[in-house]
Every structure is written in C-alpha cells, then in structure tokens.
C-alpha positions in Angstrom: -77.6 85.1 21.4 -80.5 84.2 23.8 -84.2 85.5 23.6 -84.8 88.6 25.1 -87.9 89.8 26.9 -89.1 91.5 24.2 -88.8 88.1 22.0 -90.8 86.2 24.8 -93.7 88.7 25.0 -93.8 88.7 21.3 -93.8 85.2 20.8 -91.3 83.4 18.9 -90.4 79.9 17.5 -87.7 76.9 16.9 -87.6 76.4 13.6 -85.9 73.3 11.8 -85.0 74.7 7.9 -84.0 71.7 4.8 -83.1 71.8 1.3 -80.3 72.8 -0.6 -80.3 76.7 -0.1 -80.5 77.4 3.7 -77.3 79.4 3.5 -79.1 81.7 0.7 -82.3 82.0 2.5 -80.9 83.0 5.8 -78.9 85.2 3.9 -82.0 86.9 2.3 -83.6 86.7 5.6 -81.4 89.0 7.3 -81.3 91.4 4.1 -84.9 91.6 4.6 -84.5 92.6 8.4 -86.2 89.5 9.7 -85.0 88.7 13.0 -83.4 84.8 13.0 -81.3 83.8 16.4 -79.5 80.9 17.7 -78.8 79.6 13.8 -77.1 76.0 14.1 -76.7 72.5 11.8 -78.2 69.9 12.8 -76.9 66.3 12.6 -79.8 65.9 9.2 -77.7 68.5 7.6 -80.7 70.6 8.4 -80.7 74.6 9.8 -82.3 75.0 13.1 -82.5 78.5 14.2 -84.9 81.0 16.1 -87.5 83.4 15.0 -90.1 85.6 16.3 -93.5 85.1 15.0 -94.6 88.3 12.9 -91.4 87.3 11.1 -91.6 83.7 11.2 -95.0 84.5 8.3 -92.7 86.7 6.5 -90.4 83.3 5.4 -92.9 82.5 3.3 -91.9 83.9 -0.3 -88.4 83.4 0.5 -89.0 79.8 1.5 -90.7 79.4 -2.2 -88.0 81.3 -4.0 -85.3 79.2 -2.3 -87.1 76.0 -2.3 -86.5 75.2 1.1 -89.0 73.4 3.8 -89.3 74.4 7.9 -90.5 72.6 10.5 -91.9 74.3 13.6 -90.0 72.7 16.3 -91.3 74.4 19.8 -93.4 77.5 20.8 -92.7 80.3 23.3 -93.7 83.4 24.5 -96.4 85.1 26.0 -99.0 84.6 23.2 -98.5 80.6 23.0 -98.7 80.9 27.0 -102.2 82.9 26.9 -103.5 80.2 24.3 -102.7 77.5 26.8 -104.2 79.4 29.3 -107.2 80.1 27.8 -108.2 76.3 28.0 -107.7 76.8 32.2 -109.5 80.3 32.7 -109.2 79.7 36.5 -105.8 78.9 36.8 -104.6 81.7 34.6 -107.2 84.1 36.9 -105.5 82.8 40.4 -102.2 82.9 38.7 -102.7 87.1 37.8 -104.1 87.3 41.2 -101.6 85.4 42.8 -98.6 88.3 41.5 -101.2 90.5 42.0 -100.7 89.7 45.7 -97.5 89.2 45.5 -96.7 92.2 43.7 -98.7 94.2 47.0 -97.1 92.5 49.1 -93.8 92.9 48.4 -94.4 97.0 48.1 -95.1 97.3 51.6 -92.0 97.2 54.3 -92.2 94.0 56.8 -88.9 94.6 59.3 -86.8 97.2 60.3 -83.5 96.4 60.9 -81.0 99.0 63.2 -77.0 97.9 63.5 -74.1 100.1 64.3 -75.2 101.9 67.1 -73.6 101.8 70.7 -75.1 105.0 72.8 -77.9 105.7 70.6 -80.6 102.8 71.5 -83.0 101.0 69.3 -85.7 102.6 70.1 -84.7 106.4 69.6 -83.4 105.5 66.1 -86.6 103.3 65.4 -89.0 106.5 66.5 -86.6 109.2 64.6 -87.2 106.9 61.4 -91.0 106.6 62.0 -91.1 110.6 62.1 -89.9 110.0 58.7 -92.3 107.7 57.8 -90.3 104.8 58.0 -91.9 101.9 59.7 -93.3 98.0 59.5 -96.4 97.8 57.5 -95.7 101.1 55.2 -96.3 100.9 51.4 -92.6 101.7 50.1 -94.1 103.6 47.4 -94.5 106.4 49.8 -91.3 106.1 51.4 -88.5 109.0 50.0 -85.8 108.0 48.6 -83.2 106.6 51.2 -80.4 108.9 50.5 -83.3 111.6 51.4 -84.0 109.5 54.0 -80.1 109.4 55.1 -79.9 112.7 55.5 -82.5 113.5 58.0 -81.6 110.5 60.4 -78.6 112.1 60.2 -80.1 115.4 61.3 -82.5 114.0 63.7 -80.1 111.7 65.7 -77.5 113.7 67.9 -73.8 111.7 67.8 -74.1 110.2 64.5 -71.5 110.6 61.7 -73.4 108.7 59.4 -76.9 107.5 58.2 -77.1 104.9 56.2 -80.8 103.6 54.7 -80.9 100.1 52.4 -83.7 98.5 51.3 -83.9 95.0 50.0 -87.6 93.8 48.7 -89.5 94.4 51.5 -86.8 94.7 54.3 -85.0 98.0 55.4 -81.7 98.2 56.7 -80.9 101.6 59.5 -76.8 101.3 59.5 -75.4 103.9 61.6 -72.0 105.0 62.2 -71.5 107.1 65.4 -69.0 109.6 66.4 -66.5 108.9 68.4 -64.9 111.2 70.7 -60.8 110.5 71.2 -60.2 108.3 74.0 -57.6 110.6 76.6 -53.8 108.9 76.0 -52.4 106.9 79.3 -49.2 108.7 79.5 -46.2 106.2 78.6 -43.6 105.3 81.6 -40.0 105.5 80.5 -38.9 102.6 78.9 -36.2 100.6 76.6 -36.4 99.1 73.5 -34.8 96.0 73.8 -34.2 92.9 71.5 -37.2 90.5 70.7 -34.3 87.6 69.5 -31.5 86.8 68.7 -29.8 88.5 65.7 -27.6 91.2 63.4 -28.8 94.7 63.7 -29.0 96.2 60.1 -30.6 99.0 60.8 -30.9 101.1 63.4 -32.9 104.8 63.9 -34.0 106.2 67.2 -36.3 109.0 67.5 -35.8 109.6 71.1 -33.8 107.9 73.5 -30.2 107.0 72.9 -28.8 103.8 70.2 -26.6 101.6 72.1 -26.1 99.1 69.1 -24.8 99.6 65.5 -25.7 98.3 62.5 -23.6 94.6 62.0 -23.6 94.2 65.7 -25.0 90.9 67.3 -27.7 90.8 69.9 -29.0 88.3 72.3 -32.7 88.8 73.2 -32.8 91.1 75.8 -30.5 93.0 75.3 -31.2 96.9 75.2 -31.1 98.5 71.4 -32.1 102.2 72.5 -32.0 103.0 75.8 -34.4 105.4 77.4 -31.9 106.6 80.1 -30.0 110.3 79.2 -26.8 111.6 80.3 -25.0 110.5 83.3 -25.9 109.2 87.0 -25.7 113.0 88.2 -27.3 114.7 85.3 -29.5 112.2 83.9 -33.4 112.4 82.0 -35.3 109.0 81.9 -37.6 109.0 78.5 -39.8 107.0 76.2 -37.1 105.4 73.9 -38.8 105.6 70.8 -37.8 104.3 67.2 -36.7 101.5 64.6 -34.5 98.8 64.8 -34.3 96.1 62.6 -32.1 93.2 62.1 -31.0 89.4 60.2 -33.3 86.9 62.1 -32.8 82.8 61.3 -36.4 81.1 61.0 -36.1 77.4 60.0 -39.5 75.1 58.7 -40.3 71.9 58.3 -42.2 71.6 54.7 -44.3 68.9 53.4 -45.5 69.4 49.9 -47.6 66.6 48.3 -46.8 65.6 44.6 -50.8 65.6 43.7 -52.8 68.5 43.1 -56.4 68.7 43.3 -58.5 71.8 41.1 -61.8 71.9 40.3 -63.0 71.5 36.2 -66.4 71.7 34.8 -68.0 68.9 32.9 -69.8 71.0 30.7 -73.1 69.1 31.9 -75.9 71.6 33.0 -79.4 72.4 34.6 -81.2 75.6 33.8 -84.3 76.5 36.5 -86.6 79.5 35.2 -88.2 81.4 37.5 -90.9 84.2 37.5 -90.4 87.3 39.9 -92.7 89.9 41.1 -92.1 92.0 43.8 -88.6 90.8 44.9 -90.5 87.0 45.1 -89.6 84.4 42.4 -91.6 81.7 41.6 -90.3 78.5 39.7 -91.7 78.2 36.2 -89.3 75.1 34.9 -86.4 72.8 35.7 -88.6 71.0 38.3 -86.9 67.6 39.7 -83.9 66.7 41.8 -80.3 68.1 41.0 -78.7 65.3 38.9 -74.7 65.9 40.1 -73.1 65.2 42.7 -71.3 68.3 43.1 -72.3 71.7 41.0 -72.2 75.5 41.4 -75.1 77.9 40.8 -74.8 80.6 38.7 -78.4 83.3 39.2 -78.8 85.9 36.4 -82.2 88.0 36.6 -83.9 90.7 34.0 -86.2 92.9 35.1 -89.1 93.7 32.1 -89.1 97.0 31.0 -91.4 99.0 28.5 -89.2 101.3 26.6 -87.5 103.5 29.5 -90.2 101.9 31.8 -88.9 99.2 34.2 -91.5 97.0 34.8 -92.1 95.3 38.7 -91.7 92.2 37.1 -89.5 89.7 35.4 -87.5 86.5 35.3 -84.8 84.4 36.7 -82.5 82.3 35.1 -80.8 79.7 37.8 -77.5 77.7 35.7 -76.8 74.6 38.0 -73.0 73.6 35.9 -71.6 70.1 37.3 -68.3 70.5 38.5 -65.8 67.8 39.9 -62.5 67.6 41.3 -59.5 66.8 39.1 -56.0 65.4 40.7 -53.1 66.2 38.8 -49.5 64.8 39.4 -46.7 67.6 39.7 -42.9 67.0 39.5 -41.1 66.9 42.2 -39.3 70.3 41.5 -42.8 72.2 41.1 -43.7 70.6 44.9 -41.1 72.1 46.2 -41.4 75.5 44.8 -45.0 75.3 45.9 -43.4 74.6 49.3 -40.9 77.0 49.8 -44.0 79.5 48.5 -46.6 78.7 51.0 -43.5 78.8 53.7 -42.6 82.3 53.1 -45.8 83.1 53.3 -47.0 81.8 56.0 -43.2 83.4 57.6 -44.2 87.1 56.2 -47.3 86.6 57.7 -46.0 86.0 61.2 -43.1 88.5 61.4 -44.6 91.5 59.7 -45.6 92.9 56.4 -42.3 95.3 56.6 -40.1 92.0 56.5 -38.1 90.7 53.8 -36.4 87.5 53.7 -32.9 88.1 52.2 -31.8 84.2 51.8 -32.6 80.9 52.0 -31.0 77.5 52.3 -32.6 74.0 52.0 -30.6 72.4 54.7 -32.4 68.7 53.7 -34.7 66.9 50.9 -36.5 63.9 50.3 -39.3 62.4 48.3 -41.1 59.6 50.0 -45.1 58.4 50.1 -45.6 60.7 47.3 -44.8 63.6 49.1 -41.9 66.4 49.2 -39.8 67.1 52.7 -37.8 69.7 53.4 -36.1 71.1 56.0 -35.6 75.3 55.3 -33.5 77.7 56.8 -34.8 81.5 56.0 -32.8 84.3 57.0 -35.2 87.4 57.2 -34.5 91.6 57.5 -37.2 92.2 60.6 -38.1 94.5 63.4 -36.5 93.3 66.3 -37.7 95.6 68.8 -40.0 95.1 72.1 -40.7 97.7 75.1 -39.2 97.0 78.5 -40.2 99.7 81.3 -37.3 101.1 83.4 -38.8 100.4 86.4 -38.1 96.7 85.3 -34.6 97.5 84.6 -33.9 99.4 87.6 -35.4 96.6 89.6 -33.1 94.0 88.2 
C-alpha cells in the first residue's frame, strides 16, 4: 500500500533490512503491531520496506534477537520537513503565510456565473441571489448551503422550474431551468402517407386514413400507402392519414477495411508530480522538469487531510503522467472484413432509424489489395417507409 496522510504527518522511513532472518523479523514485527509497508527484495537479497518512526525505534530488540542490520534509506513526513525548515526560518514563515493567503482567498466567492435562462435576465437573477447573500467578494463561509440556497431562488424568481446552485473553489454556478408554457399546435392539413422508396411493404397499420397497400406488395416511391381521402366523390371526408408502414428496403456500400489495427498500450514508464492544495489552489511540491514521453496520459488523484471526522482545508495531489504509445497490429483478412460489414451496419442503422432491422445481407464482391479489404455489400433492411404528402399537392397534380 502507499503512505497515508496520517503516515506523512507522523513521519516515516525507507528502510533497507540484511541478514539471514528478515522473514522472522518482519514476522515478529507485525505480531508486535508495528506498522511495516511497501515490503520488497532487493536485488542484495536484502528487505526494503516502510515504517513510521515511533515504530521504526521499536525494531530495536527484535533487530538484536534476529540478528539482522537496517539501513535508513530516505526520510518523510512532516517532522523531517519542519527540521529542514528550521535551518530557513523565513521561508517556512512566507510558506505558512503564503497558504494562509491562499487558504483566505480561496473562501471568499470571485464570479458569479447565470446560464439557462431565456425571459428571466441576468440581472434579476443576479439581485434575487444577492438578497440571499450570494455575491462576488462574499466569504463562502457565510453562504447557506446551496440546496438552501436552491430553494429560495426558486421561490424568489417567478417562471422558474428549477434552481440550481454549484460551487467550485471560489466560483459559483446559478443554472436555471424555466417553465415553459406549451407552444399552441398548427392544425395539420389533410394529407397522404406516401412511399419514401422503393420497396416490399411488410407491414402495414393505419390509425386514421384508409390502407391502399398490403403487406408483400411492391411500391415505387411515391406512391400513396394510406390515403387521407374517405368514401366516395359524393360522400367523401379528407383527413390526416396517420399511421405505420414499413417495408424491405435494398441499401448497397462500398467498404474498405484495412488489414492493420492501431490501439494504444502503456509502457509501464511513469512520472509522479506532488502537489500541495489549500483552498481549492495546488501548489507543486515535486516532479519538477520537462515531461520525458512523447505521448502520455494523466491520471490526478487528490486527499483531502482530515483529523478524525474533521476534514481539514488542506491536502495533497498526486499527478501520474504513464507513457503510452501506439501499437499496430496485423489482422486476417476474415477479421477485416467482419470489422467492415460491422462499422457498415452501423453506420446504415444510424441513417434509417433505430426501429430498423436489417434482415439479410449479401457480399456481391471481395478483394484484398494494398493491404486493405474491399467489398461491395448489398443489405436488405425492414424500415419505415413512410413520408407526408398534403392533398392540396395531390389534388393539384
């Protein structure tokens, strides 16, 4: 495991343990509840492990009974770093101030930020929020809690479904959500469904208006699926034709898949950065120096000190820069195509509609050439066929 907070501000070592009974004395270590962390070999066929200092003095008569040597390897912690500081009183003062200031300044609230709104302007949300005692230049401490503070926005701000208050260090976030009245429906003109394309109707189920077409019939696009004239010439009702019609629809692609695939791998080669926050500001402590790779990823993991139950409004950061590269691998021929076909659908489902389904599938032509698959693929596809054409149109044709 790592060192915790509680290890740094304690202080601990890295210890380097020799002789012929380091198994037996970590053993008896742990037995005695001394806390040892990190235990490794070396390449001396030594021990090298971790220990906190209070227990680091309590090795001693198990280091005699076991006739084993240590070596103190490094120091850390907070009471190594006040010894060090002792030797530079005015650095270590500037450096408490310097939190100090930080710490101050990051409790008081820089910017305001409003988004969402539409009727409501800036300005009425901004004074509504300093009733509340929300504004630039306020200590947060004295700020209510921003669900509390939610909640009365809310009330105070006619139109609004929603409040919402974020803060992040020292800048707050107003998001509102207003309410919107239903916009009044433009009454539909009659009109036909007719056919987008060409194809075989498989299904067909009108909800008003009257089915001219049959499931297994062909259709041209164009042509009308449910009509939205009723009845006859003398006793006839124009209406929205409303409903589903679906149908076999041909789509055919033209698919290059390469025969290389490029992923990206880890080298196992690292940087770690430490930093020192206060106040939501982070200060860096180590890992000085340029980046060494070429291309990397970060990985940022922060703890926050705490005193038993007590979080503390301080901590540290730990910033893992891992080396990463990309990695071609060669495929077989049979695995670019399937690769193929895959993106093709799709890319196909995509265009024609989630409610789609693509029933068959034929490679009409294949090839391998320049290190890349071609194909030529004909997809026969269950979709909605349907568009609206106005009878006006109709009439006028």
């Amino acid at each position: 495991m790592d060192a915790t907070w509680m290890h740094w501000l304690r202080g601990f070592v890295t210890i380097t343990v020799r002789g012929q009974a380091m198994e037996r004395l970590v053993n008896e270590a742990l037995a005695d509840g001394l806390q040892l962390w990190s235990i490794r070999r070396t390449k001396e066929d030594g021990l090298q492990c971790q220990v906190v200092v209070n227990d680091f003095f309590r090795l001693r008569p198990i280091l005699k009974r076991t006739g084993c040597r240590v070596h103190v390897q490094t120091r850390t912690g907070l009471p190594f770093w006040m010894q060090r500081m002792r030797k530079r009183v005015f650095f270590a003062a500037g450096l408490v101030l310097f939190f100090i200031g930080m710490y101050l300044l990051s409790s008081l609230i820089w910017s305001i930020d409003v988004k969402g709104n539409d009727k409501l302007s800036e300005e009425q949300i901004l004074q509504a929020a300093k009733s509340e005692g929300l504004y630039p230049f306020q200590w947060s401490f004295r700020l209510e809690d921003t669900s509390v503070l939610s909640r009365h926005l809310a009330q105070k701000l006619p139109g609004t479904a929603w409040v919402g208050v974020e803060k992040r260090g020292t800048h707050i976030t107003i998001q509102v959500v207003e309410s919107k009245t239903p916009d009044a429906k433009t009454p539909l003109s009659p009109r036909h469904l007719v056919a987008s394309t060409d194809a075989v109707v498989t299904k067909v189920m009108a909800e008003s208006g009257r089915p001219v077409v049959k499931p297994h019939t062909k259709v041209k696009q164009g042509d009308v699926l449910i009509s939205g004239l009723l009845g006859d010439e003398t006793n006839g009702k124009a209406v929205v034709a409303k409903g589903e019609v679906k149908g076999i629809v041909w789509h055919e692609y033209d698919i290059v898949s390469p025969l290389t695939r490029t992923s990206k791998v880890y080298t196992g080669n690292k940087k770690i950065i430490w930093y020192g926050v206060a106040g939501g500001r982070a200060l860096q402590v180590s890992g000085y120096g340029k980046i060494p790779y070429a291309m990397y990823e970060r990985v940022v993991e922060e703890e926050k000190a705490a005193w038993r139950t007590l979080k503390l409004p301080f901590g540290r950061m730990k910033e893992t820069i891992m080396e990463v590269k990309m990695q071609q691998q060669t495929i077989s021929a049979e695995e670019a195509k399937a690769e193929g076909i895959q993106h093709a659908r799709a890319d196909l489902l995509a265009k024609v509609g989630p409610d789609a389904q693509i029933v068959a599938e034929n490679i009409l032509h294949q090839k391998t050439d320049n290190g890349k698959v071609y194909m030529k693929v004909f997809f026969e596809v269950d979709q909605s066929i349907v568009k609206e054409r106005p009878l006006v149109q109709m009439q006028g044709d």
